[in-house]
C-alpha positions as CSV (number, residue, x, y, z in Angstrom):
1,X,88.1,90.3,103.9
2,X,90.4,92.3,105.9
3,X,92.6,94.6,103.9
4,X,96.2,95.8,104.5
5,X,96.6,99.5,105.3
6,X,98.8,101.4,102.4
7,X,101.8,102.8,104.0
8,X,103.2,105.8,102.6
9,X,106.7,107.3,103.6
10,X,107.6,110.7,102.0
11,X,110.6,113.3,102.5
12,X,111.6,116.1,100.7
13,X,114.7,117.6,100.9
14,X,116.8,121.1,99.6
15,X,120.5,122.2,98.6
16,X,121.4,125.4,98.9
17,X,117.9,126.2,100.9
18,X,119.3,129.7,101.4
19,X,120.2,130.6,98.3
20,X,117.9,131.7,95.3
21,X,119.6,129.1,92.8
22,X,119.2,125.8,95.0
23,X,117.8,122.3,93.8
24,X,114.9,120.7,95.5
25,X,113.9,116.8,95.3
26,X,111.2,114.6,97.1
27,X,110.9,110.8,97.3
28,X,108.2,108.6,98.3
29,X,107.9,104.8,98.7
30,X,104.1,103.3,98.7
31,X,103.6,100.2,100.3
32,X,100.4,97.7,100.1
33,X,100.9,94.3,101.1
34,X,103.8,92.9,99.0
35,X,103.9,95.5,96.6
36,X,106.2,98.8,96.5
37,X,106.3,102.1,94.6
38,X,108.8,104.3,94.6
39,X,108.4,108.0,93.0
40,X,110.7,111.0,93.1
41,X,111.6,114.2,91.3
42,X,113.4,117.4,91.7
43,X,112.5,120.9,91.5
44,X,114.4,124.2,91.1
45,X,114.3,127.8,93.3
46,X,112.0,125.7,95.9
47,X,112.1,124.9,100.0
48,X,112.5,122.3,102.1
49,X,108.8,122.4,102.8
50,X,107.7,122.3,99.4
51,X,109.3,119.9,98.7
52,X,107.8,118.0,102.0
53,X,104.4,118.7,100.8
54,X,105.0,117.8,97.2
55,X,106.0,114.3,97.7
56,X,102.9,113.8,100.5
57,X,100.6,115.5,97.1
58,X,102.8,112.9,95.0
59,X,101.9,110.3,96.9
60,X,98.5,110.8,97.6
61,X,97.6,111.5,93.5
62,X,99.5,108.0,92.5
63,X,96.7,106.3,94.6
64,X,94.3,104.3,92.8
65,X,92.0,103.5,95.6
66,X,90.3,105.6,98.5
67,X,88.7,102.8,100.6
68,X,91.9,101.3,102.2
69,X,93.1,102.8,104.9
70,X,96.4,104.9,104.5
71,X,99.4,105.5,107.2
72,X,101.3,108.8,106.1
73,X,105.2,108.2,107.4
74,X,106.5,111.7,107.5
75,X,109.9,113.2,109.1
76,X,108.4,116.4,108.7
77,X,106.8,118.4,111.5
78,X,105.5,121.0,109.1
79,X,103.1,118.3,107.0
80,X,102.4,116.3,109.9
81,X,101.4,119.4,112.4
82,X,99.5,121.0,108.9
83,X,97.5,118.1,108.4
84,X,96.4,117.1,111.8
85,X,96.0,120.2,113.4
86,X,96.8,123.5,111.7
87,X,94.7,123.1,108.0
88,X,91.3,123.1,109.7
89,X,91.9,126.8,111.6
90,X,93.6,128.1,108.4
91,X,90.1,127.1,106.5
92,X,88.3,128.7,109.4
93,X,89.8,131.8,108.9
94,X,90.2,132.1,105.1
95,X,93.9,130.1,104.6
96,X,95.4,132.6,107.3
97,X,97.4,132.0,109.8
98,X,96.2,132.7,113.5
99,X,98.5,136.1,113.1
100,X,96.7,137.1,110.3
101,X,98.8,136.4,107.3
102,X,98.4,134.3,104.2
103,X,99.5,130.2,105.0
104,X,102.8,130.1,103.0
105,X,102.6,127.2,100.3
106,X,98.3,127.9,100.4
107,X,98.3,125.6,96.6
108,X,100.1,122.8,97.7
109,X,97.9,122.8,101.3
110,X,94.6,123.0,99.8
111,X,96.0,120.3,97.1
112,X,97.0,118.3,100.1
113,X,93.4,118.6,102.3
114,X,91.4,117.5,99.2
115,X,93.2,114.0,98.6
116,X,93.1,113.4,102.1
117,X,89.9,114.3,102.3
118,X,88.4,111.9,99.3
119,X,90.4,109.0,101.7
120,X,88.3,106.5,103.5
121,X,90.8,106.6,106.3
122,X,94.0,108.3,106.6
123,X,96.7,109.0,109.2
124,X,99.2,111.4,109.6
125,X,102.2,109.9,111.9
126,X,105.6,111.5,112.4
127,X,108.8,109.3,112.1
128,X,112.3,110.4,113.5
129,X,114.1,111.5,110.1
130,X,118.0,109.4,109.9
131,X,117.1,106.8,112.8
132,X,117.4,104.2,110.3
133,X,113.4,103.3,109.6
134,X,114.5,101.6,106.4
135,X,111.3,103.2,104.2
136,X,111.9,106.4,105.7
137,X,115.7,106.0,104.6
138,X,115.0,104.7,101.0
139,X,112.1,108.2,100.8
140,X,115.3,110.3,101.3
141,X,117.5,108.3,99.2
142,X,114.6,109.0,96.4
143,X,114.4,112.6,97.3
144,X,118.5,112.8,96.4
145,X,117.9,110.8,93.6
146,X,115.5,113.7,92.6
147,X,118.1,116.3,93.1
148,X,121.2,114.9,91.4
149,X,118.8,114.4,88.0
150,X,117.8,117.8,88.5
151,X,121.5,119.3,89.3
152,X,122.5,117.1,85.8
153,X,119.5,118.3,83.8
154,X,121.0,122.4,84.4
């Protein structure tokens, strides 16, 4: 029996990335066959790229199965470069970076690695962010959705 890959898209998004008081939110949308998830939530004093990672963690911990293959649908560099090419020289040298410092957002990386890891198959691909990919669209939408409950909620 051939099996369906799961498609993940994820974003994560920031308001106010600048500033110390800003609102962070992440969306994902899972995808097997003819069925669709969609998860979201919102974070406060965060980064763009926490939030990036978070919804790829999100995503990856709602899975109930590690022998289909997974497509990751990302518009961010940052998770895609981490996964397929930077985490393995960061374990290598102890979670540092190749100038010596500590990998910024080291929990979230590690959390990342691990669920990956326990996949039977899994790819990281990069998707133009706003081109009108209609998953990659309703991921953003989520990750706004996350961020307006979380500006209501102060």
């Amino acid at each position: 029996m051939h099996l369906d890959n799961i498609i993940i898209y994820c974003d994560g998004g920031c308001r106010g990335n600048q500033s110390e008081h800003n609102i962070g939110g992440w969306g994902a949308v899972l995808k097997f066959g003819a069925r669709t998830k969609e998860l979201y939530g919102g974070a406060k004093n965060t980064t763009n790229n926490i939030m990036e990672l978070t919804a790829a963690v999100k995503a990856l911990e709602a899975l109930k199965t590690e022998h289909i293959p997974v497509a990751f649908f990302i518009d961010s560099a940052y998770v895609v470069n981490g996964m397929n090419s930077w985490v393995p020289g960061w374990i290598k040298k102890g979670w540092k970076t190749a100038g010596g410092s500590p990998v910024k957002n080291k929990e979230l990386w590690i959390r990342l690695n691990e669920l990956a890891a326990k996949q039977k198959s899994i790819t990281f691909n990069k998707v133009r962010g706003h081109h009108g990919v209609e998953l990659n669209e309703r991921a953003d939408q989520l990750a706004n959705r996350g961020m307006d409950e979380m500006e209501a909620s102060l």
